[in-house]
C-alpha positions as CSV (number, residue, x, y, z in Angstrom):
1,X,-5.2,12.0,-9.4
2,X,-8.5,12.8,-8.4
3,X,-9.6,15.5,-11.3
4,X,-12.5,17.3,-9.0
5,X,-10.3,17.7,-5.9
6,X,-7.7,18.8,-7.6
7,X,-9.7,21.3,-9.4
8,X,-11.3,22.4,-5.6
9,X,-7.4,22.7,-4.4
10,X,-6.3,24.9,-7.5
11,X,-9.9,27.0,-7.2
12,X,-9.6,27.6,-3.9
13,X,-5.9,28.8,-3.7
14,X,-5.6,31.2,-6.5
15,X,-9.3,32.8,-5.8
16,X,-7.4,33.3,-2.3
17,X,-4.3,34.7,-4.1
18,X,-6.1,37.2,-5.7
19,X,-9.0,37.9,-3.4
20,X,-5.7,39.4,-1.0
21,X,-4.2,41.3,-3.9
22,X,-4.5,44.6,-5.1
23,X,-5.8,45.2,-8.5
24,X,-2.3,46.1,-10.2
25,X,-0.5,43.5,-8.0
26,X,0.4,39.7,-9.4
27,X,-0.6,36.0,-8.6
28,X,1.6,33.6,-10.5
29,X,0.8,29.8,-10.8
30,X,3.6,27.2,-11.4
31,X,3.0,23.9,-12.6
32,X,6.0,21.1,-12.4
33,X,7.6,18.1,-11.1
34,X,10.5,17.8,-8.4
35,X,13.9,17.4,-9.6
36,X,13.9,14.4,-7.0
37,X,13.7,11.0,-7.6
38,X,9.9,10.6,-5.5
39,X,8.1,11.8,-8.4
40,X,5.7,14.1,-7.3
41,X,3.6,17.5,-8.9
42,X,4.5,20.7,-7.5
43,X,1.9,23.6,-8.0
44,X,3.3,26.6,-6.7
45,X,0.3,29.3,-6.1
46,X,2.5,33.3,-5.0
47,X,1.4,36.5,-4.8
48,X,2.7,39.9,-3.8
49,X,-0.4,40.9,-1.7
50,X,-0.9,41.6,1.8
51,X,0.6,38.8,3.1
52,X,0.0,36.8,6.4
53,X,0.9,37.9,10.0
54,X,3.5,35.1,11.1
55,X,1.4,34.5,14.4
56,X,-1.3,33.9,12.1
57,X,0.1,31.3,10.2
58,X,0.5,28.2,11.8
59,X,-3.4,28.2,12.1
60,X,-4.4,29.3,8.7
61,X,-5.0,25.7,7.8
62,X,-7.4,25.2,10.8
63,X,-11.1,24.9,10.5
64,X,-12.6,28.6,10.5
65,X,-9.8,30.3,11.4
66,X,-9.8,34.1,10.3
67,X,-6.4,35.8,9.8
68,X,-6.8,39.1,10.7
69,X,-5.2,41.9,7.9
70,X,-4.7,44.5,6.7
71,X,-7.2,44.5,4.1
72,X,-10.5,43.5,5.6
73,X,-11.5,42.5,9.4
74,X,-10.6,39.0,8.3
75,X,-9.1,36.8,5.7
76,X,-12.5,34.9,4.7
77,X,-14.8,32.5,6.3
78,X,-11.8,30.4,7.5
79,X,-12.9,27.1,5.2
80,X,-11.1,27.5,1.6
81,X,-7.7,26.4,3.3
82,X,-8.9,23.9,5.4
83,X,-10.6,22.2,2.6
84,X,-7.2,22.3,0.4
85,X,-5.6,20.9,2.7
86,X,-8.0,17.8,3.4
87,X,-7.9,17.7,0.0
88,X,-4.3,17.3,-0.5
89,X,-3.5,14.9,2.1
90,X,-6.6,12.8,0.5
91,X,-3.6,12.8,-2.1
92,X,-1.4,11.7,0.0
93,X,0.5,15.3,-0.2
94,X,1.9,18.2,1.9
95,X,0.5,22.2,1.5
96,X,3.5,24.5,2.6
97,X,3.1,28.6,3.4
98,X,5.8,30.8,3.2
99,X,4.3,34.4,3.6
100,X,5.5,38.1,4.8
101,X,3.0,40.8,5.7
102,X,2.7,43.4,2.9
103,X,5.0,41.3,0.1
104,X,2.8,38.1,0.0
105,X,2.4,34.7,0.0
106,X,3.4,31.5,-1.7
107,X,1.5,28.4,-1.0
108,X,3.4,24.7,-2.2
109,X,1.6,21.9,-2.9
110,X,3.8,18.4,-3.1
111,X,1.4,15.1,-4.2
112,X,2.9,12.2,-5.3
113,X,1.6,11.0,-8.6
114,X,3.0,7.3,-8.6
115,X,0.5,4.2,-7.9
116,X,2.9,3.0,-5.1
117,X,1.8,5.8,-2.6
118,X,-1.7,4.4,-3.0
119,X,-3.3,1.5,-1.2
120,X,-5.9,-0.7,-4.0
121,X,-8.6,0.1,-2.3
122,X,-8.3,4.1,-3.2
123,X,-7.4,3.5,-6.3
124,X,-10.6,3.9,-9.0
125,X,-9.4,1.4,-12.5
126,X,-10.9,3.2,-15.6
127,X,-11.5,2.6,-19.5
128,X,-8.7,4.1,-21.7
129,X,-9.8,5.3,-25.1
130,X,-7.6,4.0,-28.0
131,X,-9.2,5.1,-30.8
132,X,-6.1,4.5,-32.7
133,X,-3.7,5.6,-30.3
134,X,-0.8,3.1,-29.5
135,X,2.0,3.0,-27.1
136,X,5.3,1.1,-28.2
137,X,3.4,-0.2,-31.1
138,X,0.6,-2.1,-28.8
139,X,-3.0,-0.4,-28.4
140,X,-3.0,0.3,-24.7
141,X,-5.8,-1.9,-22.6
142,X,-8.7,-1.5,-21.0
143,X,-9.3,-1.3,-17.4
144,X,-12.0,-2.4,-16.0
145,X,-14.3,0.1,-14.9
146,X,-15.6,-0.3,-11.0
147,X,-18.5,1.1,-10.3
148,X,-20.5,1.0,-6.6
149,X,-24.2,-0.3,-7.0
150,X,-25.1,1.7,-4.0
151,X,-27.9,4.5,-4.8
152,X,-26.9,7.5,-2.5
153,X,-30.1,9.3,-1.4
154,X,-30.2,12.8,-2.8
155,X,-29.2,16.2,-0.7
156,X,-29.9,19.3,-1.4
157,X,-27.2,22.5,0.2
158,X,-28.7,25.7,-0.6
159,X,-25.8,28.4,0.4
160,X,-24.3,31.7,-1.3
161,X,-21.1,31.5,0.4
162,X,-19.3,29.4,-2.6
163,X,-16.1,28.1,0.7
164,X,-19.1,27.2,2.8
165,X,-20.7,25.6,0.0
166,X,-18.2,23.4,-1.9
167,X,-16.4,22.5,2.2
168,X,-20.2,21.3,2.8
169,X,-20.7,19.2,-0.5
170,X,-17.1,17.8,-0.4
171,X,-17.8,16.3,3.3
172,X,-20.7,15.0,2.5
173,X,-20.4,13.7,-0.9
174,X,-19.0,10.6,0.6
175,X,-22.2,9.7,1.9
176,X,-25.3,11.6,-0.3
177,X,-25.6,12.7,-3.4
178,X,-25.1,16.2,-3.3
179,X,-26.6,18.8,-5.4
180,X,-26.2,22.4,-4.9
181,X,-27.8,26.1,-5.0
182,X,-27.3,30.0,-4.5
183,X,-30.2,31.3,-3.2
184,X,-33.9,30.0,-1.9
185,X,-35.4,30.4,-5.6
186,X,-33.0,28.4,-7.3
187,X,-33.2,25.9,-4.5
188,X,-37.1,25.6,-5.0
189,X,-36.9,24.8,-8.6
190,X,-33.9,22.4,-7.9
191,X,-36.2,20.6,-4.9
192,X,-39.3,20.1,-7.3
193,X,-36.5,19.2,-10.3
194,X,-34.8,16.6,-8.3
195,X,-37.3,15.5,-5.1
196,X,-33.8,15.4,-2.3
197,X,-34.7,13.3,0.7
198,X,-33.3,16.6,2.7
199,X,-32.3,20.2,2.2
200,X,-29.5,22.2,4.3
201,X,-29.9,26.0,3.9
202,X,-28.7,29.0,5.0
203,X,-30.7,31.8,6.5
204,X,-28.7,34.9,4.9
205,X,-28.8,34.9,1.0
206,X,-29.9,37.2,-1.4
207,X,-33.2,36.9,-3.8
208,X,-34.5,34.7,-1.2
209,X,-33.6,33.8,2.2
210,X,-33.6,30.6,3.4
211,X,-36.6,31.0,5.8
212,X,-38.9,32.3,2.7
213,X,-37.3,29.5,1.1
214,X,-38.7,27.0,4.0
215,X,-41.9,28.5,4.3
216,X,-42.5,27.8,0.4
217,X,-41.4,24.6,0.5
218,X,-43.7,23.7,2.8
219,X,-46.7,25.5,1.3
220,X,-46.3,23.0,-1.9
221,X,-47.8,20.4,-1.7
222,X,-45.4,18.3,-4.1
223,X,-42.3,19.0,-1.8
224,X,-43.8,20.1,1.5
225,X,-42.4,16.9,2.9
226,X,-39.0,17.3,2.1
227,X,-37.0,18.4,5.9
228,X,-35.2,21.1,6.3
229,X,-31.6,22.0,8.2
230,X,-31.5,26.4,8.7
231,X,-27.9,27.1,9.1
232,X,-27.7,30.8,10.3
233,X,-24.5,32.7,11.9
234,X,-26.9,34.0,14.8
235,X,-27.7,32.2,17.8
236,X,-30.8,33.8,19.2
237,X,-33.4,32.0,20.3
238,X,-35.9,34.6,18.4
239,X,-34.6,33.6,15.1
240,X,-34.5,29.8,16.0
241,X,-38.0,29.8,16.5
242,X,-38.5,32.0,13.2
243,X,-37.0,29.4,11.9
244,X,-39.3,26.5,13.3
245,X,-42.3,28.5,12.8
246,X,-41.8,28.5,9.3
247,X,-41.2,24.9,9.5
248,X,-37.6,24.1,9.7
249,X,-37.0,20.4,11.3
250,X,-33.7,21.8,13.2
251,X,-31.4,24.7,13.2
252,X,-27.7,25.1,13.4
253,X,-25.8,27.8,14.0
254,X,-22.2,29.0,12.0
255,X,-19.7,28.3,12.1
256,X,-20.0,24.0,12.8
257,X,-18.7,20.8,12.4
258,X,-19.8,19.1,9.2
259,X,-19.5,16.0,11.2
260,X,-22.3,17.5,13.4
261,X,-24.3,18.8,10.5
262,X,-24.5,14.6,9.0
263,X,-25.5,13.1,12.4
264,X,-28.2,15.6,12.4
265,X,-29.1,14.9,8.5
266,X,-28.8,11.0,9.6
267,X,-31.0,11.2,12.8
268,X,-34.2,13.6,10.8
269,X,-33.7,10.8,7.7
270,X,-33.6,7.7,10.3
271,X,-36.2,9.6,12.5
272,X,-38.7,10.0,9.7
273,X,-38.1,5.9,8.7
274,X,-39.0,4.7,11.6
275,X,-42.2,6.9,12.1
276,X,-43.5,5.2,8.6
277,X,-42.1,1.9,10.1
278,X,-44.3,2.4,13.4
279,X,-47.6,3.8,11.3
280,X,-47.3,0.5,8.9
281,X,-46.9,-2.2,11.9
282,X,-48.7,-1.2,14.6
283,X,-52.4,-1.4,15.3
284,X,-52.7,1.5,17.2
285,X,-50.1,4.5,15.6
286,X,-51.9,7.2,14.0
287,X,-51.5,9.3,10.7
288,X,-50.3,12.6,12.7
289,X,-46.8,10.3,12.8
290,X,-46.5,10.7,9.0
291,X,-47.5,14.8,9.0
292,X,-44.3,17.6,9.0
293,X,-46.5,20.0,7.6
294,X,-49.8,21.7,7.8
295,X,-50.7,21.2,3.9
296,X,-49.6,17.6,4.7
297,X,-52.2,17.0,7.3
298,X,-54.7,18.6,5.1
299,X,-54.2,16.3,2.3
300,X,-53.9,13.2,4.7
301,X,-56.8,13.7,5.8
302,X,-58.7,14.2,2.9
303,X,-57.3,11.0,1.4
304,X,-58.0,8.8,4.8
305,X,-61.8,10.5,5.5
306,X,-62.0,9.2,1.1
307,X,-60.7,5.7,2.6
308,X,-63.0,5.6,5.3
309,X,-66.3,6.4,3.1
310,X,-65.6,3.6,1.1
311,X,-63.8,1.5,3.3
312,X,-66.3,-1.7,2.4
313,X,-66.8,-0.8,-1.4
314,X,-64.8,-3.0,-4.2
315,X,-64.5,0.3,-6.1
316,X,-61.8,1.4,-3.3
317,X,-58.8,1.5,-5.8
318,X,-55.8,4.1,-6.3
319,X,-58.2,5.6,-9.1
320,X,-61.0,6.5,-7.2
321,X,-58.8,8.8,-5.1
322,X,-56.9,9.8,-8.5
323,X,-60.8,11.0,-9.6
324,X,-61.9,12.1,-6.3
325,X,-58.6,14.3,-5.3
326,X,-58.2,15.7,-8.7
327,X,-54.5,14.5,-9.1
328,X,-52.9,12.2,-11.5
329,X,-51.6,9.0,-10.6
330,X,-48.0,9.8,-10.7
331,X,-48.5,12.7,-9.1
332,X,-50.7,10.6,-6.2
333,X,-47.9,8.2,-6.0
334,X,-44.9,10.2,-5.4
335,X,-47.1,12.0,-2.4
336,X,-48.1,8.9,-0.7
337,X,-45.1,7.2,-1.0
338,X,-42.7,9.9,0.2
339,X,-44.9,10.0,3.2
340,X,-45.7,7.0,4.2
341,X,-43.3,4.6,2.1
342,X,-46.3,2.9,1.0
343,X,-47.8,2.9,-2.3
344,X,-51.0,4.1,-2.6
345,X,-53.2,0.4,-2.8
346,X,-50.5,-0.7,0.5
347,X,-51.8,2.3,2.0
348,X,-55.2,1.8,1.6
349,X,-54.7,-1.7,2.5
350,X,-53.1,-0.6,5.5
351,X,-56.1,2.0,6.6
352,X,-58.2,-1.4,5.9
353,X,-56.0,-3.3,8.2
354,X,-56.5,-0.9,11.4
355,X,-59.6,0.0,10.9
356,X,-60.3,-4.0,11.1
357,X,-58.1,-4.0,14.5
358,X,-60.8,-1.8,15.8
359,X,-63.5,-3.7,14.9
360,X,-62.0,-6.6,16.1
361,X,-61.1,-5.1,19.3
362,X,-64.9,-3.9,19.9
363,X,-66.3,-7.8,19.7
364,X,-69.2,-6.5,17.8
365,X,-68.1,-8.6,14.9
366,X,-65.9,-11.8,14.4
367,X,-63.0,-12.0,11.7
368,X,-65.4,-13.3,8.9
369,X,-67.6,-10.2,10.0
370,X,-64.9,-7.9,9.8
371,X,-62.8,-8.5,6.7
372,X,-66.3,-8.0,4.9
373,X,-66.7,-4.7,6.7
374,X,-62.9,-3.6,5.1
375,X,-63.5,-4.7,2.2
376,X,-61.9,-7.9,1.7
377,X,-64.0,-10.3,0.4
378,X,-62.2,-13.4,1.2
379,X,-61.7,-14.1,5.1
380,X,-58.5,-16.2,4.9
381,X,-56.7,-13.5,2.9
382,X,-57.9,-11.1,4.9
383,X,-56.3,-12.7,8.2
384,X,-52.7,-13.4,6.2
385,X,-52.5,-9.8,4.9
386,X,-53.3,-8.9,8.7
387,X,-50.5,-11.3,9.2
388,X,-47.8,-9.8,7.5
389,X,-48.8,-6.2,8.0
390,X,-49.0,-6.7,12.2
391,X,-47.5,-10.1,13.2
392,X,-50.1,-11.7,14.2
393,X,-53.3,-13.3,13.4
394,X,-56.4,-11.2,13.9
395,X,-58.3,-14.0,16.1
396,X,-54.9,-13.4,18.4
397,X,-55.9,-9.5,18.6
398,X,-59.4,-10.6,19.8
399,X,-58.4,-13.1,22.8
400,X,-55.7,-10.0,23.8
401,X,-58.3,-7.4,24.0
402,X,-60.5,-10.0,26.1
403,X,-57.8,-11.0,28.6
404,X,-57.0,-7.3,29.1
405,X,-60.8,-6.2,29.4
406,X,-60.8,-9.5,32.2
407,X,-57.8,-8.2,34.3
């Protein structure tokens, strides 16, 4: 048994119980076995509240679906069920509705609780405390614990809607580490708190909405780099470019597939790789490739017009700019690296590197000439660090820019 899914199955049932009953009506929860001999848990979740239309109830499992009743306009946002019942065929179980308008509902949950049903490979072996305990006179053993060595990269899903919220972490739990948040504010402090290589948040929310939220983020400079996904339930172009004038990196409008929402979170993570991919190998891409933000093209281009003063000066180390941008060297660090992927003396090396391609290609000055120019003191390193960082030699950069100046 997974603990946490099981807990999301149970949550989301009974808050639907009682969310469709009145305040003096009853929601009973029954927890057993079958008498048969499959061995499996039955939770039993009834009420005696409004009930479920019968023409309703062969979709009230599907994907936003909203049962209308007579209670409200609809039954919900349409995800609690669909989640339970993910959920419980994860488990390898059924989810059963028996329900009659105006005298309520029971919901049956079957999941089998033997090892049998399960292949290995979902199957998680963990440590059993013994601490004294002993079965049939033995101390019971150890499992080995399995652990994945794989570091998920951190999301963030800022959303008041609590179905919406847990349907959205569940998906993509599989993939990211998910953290959660109510409203903008909390989601500010959680972003500076935990640095998520994305954030997904919705438009509507009270204390602050999500494009406040977005336009802050991207007025601090120690998270202005992080992207941004607005989920909203209108469509209108106004508020879509609302949304992108504040800085949002896409938009998506309610209700969607979560499927949709992760090609969307790959393609901005994979989008923004390969831009500091291109910036570190090629001669000729520019720093505007690595800038999401106006406050981030402010403080790039204080740190490369820095660079380019001293460009030729020994003294051109990660603690100059620490001293000349008033920012500590942690602080500098996290910065440079989440926007380029470089640390700060690779980035400086780097801004080295292409300002030496255009030297090169101006045949003012031969290699010698040039790597004393950059600042590197010795030619031969210079010409293997532009090497590695280009793939190729810089005398090869030189004989190109002739043949094509000759054509």
């Amino acid at each position: 048994m997974d603990k946490d899914k099981l807990d999301k199955i149970l949550y989301n049932l009974l808050s639907n119980a009682i969310k469709f009953t009145d305040s003096n009506g009853s929601v009973d929860l029954f927890v057993g076995f079958t008498d048969d001999s499959e061995k499996h848990l039955l939770l039993e979740i009834s009420d005696d509240g409004i009930g479920i239309p019968q023409s309703a109830q062969k979709n009230i499992f599907s994907r936003f679906y909203q049962a209308r009743n007579g209670k409200d306009s609809t039954t919900g946002s349409g995800i609690g069920l669909s989640l339970v019942k993910s959920l419980v065929e994860v488990h390898k179980g059924t989810i059963v509705l028996e329900s009659e308008p105006n005298k309520g509902s029971i919901f049956t949950v079957k999941i089998p609780i033997e090892r049998k049903y399960f292949d290995e490979n979902e199957i998680r072996n963990v440590s059993i405390k013994t601490s004294g305990i002993k079965a049939l006179g033995k101390t019971t053993p150890k499992k080995k614990i399995v652990q994945s060595t794989h570091i998920k990269e951190k999301i963030l899903i800022i959303e008041d809607n609590i179905e919406l919220r847990n349907y959205v972490e569940e998906y993509l739990s599989e993939y990211y580490k998910v953290y959660c948040a109510e409203n903008g504010q909390e989601g500010l402090v959680m972003c500076r708190k935990i640095m998520p290589i994305l954030c997904v948040a919705d438009i509507m929310m009270p204390i602050m909405d999500g494009l406040l939220f977005c336009e802050e983020l991207k007025k601090d400079e120690a998270i202005s780099h992080i992207p941004v996904i607005l989920l909203t339930a209108r469509s209108e172009n106004e508020d879509k470019v609302h949304g992108y004038n504040v800085g949002a990196d896409d938009y998506m409008v309610k209700p969607f597939d979560p499927a949709l929402l992760k090609t969307r979170i790959v393609n901005i993570i994979n989008s923004r790789k390969e831009l500091k991919a291109k910036f570190s190998g090629e001669v000729d891409s520019e720093i505007s490739l690595l800038t999401h933000s106006p406050i981030d093209e402010e403080f790039m281009k204080k740190i490369t017009e820095l660079i380019d003063r001293k460009i030729g000066e020994a003294d051109l180390t990660t603690s100059l700019l620490c001293q000349e941008l008033n920012m500590s060297s942690s602080k500098l660090y996290r910065k440079i690296k989440e926007l380029t992927d470089l640390a700060p003396n690779e980035f400086i090396r780097t801004i080295r590197l292409k300002q030496a391609a255009g030297l090169l290609r101006s045949r003012r000055y031969n290699v010698s000439e040039v790597s004393v120019l950059v600042g590197f003191n010795d030619p031969l390193y210079f010409s293997r660090c532009f090497k590695k960082q280009f793939g190729y030699p810089p005398s090869q950069l030189i004989k190109k820019n002739i043949q094509t100046k000759s054509i």
